[in-house]
N, C-alpha and C positions, 0 to 999 in steps of 0.2 A: 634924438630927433626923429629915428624912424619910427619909433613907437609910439610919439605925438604924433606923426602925419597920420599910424595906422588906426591910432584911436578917432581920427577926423571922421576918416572915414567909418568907419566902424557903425559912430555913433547914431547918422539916418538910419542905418540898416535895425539896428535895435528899435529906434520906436518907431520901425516900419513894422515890425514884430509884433511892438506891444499893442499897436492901431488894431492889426487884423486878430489880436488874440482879444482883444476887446470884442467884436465885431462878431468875432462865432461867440464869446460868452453870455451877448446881449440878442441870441438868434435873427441875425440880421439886422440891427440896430431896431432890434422889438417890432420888426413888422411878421417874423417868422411863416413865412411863404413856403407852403408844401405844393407840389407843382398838380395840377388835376389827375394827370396820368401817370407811370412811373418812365420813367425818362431809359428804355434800355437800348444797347446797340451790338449787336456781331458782328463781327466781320468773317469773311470767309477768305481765310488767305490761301489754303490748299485743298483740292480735293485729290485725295488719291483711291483708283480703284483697285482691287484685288478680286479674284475669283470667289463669288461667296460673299463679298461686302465693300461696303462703300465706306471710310474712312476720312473726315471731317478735321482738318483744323483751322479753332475760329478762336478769333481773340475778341477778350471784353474791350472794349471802346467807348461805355456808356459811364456814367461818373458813379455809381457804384457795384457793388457785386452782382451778378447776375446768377440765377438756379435753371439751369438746362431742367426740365420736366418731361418731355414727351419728344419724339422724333415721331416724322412723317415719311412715309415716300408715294407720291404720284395718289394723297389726301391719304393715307391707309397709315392706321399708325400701326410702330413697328418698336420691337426692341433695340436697347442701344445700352453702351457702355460708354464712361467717360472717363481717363484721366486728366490731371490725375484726382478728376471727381468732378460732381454734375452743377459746384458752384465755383464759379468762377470772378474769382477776383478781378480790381480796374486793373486795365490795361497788361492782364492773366491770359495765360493761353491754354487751350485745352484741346486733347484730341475724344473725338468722338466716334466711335465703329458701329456702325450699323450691317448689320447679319443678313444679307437680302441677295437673294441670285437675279443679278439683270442681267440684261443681256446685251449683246456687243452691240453696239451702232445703233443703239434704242435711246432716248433720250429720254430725262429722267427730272423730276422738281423736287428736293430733298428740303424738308421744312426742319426749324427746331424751335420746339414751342416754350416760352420759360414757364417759371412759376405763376407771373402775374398775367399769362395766356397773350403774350407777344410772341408772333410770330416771324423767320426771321426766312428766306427761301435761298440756298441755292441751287441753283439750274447745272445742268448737266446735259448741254447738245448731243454729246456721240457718244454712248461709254465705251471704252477700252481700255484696258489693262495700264495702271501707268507703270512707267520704267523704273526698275528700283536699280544700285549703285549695282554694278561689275561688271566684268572686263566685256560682254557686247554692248551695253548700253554706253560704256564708258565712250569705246570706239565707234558706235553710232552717233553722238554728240560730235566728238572729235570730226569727223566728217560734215556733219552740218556745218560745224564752222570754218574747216579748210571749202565746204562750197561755198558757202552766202558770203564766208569774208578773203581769205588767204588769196584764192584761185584767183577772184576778180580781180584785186588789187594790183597782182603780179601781172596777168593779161594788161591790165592797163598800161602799166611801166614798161610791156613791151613794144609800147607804140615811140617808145623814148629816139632810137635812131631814128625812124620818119620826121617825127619832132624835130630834129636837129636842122633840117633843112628847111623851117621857116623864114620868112623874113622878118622886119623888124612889127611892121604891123600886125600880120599874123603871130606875134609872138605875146605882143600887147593885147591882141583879141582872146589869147587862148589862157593867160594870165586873168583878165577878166572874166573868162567863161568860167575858170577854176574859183572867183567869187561867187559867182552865181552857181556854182555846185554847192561850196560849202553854208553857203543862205539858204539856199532849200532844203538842204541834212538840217541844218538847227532847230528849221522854221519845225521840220515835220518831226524831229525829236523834242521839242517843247509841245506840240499836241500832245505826241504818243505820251510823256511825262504826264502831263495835265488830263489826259484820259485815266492812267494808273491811278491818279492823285487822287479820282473823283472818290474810288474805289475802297482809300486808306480812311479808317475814322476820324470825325473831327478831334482827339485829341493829337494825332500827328501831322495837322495839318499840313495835307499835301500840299497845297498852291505855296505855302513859303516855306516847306521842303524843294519845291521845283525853284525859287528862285534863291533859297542859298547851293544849289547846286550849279545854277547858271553863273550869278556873278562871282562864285568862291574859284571857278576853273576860269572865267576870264582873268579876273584880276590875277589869278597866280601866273598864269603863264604870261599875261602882259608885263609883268614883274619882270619873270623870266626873261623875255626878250629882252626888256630895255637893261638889265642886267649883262646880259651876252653885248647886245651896242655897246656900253659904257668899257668894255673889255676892246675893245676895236676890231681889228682886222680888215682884208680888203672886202672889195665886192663880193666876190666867189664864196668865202667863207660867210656872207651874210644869209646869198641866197641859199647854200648849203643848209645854215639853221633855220633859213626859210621851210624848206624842205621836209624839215625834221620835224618842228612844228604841224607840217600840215600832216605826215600820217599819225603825229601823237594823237593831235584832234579828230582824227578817222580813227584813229584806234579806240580811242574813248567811246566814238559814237559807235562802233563796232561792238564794244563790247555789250553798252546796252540792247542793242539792236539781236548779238547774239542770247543775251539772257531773257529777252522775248522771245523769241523765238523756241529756245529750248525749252521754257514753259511751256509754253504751247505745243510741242509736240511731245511732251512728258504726259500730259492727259488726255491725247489725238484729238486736240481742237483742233488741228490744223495737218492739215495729209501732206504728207513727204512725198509730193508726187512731180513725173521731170517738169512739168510746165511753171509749178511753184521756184522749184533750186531754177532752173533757167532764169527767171524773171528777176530775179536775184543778180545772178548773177550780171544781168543785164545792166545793171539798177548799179552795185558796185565796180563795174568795168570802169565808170566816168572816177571813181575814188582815186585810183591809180594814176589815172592821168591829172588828174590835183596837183597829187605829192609830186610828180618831176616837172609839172609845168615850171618852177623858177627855176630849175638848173639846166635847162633843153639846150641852154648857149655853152654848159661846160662841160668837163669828161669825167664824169663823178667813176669812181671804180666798181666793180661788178660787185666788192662786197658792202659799198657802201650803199647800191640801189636795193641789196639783197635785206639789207638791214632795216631801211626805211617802208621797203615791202611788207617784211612781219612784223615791223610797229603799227602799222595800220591794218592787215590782215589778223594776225595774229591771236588778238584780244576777241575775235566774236570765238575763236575755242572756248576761251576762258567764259565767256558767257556764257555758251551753251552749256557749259558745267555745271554752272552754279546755278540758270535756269530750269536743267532737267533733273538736277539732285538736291537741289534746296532753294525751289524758289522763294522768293520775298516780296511782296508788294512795294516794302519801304526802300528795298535795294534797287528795283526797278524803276522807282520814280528818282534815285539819287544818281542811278547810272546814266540813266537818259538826259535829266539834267546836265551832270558834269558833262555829256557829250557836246548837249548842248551850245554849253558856254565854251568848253573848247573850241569846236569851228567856229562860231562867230568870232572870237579870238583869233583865230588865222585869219579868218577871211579879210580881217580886219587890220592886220599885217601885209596881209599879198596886196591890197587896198591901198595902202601905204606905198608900195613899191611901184604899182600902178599910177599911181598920180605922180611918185618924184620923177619915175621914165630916166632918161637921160638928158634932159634937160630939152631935146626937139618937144617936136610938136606931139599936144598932150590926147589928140584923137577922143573927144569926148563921145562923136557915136558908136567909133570900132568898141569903146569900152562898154557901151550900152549895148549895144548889139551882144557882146563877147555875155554881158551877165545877166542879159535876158535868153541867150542860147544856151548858157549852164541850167537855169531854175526850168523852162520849159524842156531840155533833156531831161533834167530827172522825172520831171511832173509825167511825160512820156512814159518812162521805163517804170515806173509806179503804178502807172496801171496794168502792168503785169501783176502784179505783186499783193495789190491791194483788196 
């Protein structure tokens, strides 16, 4: 019986086969279309500098092979090397080093011309040295993400005992305002996604890269939640996995947030300087206060706030990692995605809790007020940043 069902199926996929082996035999059902120009694409996923040379890698995107021929820098053509060779295969990656002494803080237009004389430009704002793997670069990373993510996150949970002495509508305002926090981390981590996306070639279609990352981390953790409901427990333990939920969701967005960032200060586009990590910090202070807004009525334990601290701080280390030692384009648009979907997933929990209340009265403007004073705090603290 299972080998009758499997041959059902089977059987479409075969003379879905034979259609298209038809179809290339007959050169496009005999209209055979060679296209005017030759259709090629680079992408420039890393530039890395070194004293002495500039270092290129770019992957083919174009639908068939591509022949690197000639390197440029600032119109001047230059010598270059390729592995692991100057033709590159679809969706093939190659690095390219070019031999050329620039200079620090000079910016720079690096061209690579192919065979059929397409040319392909990346840009270069500041050069500087990028950071290669060991033990100071390691602990330089490490730091940027104890500043942009861990630090803030914990400051914020230290506002937990003030918190306690709300009342019921300030408590309802501040549950709200932790919506309108996590809508504006999503809204602005689906840009920042959709900016990366633009970047990725059309064969990896970044825009539905960016939305199986959004709805693949709602739905699983909506999962999750109604999962944990169907398990019971009282209120406390609900808002508990409330809690836990929201710095997953900061964690997530964290970590994308830190694998930009370590990119970018892996090739000094972006200055490590104190008004930058402040603004930051300013920006993730309100994260903190998210994750304990549902437990501010209970007595959660120093390890349990500690814990939910470096789920949501935690993860921008880990980004910084794999931003400054192996960035990705495709990893960046999947991390910021899944942060994505993560918070509007909480928010969309806390949302829940928000409307059930306690059965009084449901306060619709404290809650308007509460998630239009989340989205215009961060929108504030953002223009530090931005």
């Amino acid at each position: 019986m299972k080998i009758k069902t499997f041959a059902l199926f089977l059987f479409p996929v075969v003379l879905l086969a034979a259609v298209i082996a038809l179809f290339l035999a007959t050169d496009g059902a005999g209209l055979n279309v060679e296209p005017a120009a030759p259709i090629e694409s680079l992408v420039f996923e890393r530039t890395v500098l070194k004293p002495g040379s500039i270092e290129l890698h770019v992957r083919n995107t174009s639908p068939q092979a591509v022949e690197i021929a000639q390197a440029a820098v600032k119109d001047m053509i230059v010598p270059f090397a390729a592995k692991p060779g100057r033709t590159v295969p679809r969706l093939g990656k190659a690095v390219v080093t070019i031999a050329y002494p620039w200079v620090h803080a000079e910016a720079y237009e690096v061209r690579l011309i192919t065979a059929n004389s397409v040319a392909f430009a990346a840009p270069i704002e500041a050069a500087a040295t990028t950071r290669t793997v060991g033990g100071g670069s390691f602990l330089a990373f490490t730091l940027i993400g104890l500043y942009v993510g861990v630090i803030p996150v914990f400051l914020g949970i230290f506002w937990f005992p003030a918190l306690r002495k709300l009342g019921r509508r300030a408590f309802i305002w501040l549950m709200a305002l932790t919506v309108g926090l996590l809508l504006f981390l999503g809204i602005d981590a689906v840009n920042e996604a959709l900016e990366v996306a633009r970047e990725l070639g059309s064969p990896f279609q970044g825009v539905g890269l960016v939305g199986i990352g959004i709805v693949g981390a709602f739905l699983l953790l909506d999962a999750l939640a109604k999962r944990q409901s169907e398990e019971g427990g009282n209120e406390d333990g609900r808002r508990r996995r409330v809690a836990v939920m929201i710095s997953l969701g900061i964690g997530l967005h964290n970590l994308g947030e830190g694998l930009a960032i370590g990119s970018a200060f892996s090739v000094g586009a972006a200055a490590l300087g104190t008004f930058f990590v402040i603004g930051f910090i300013l920006q993730n202070i309100t994260e903190g206060l998210g994750i304990i807004a549902p437990i501010v009525k209970q007595r959660p334990s120093l390890r349990f706030l500690a814990g939910v601290g470096a789920l949501g701080g935690a993860p921008a280390i880990a980004g910084a990692w794999i931003g400054g030692f192996a960035a990705s384009p495709v990893l960046s648009v999947l991390f910021l995605a899944v942060g994505a979907g993560a918070v509007f997933e909480v928010a969309y929990e806390i949302g829940k809790l928000v409307k059930k209340g306690d059965g009084k009265e449901q306060m619709p403007l404290t809650v308007w007020s509460g998630v239009m004073a989340g989205m215009l705090l961060m929108y504030a603290t953002g223009l530090l940043v931005k």
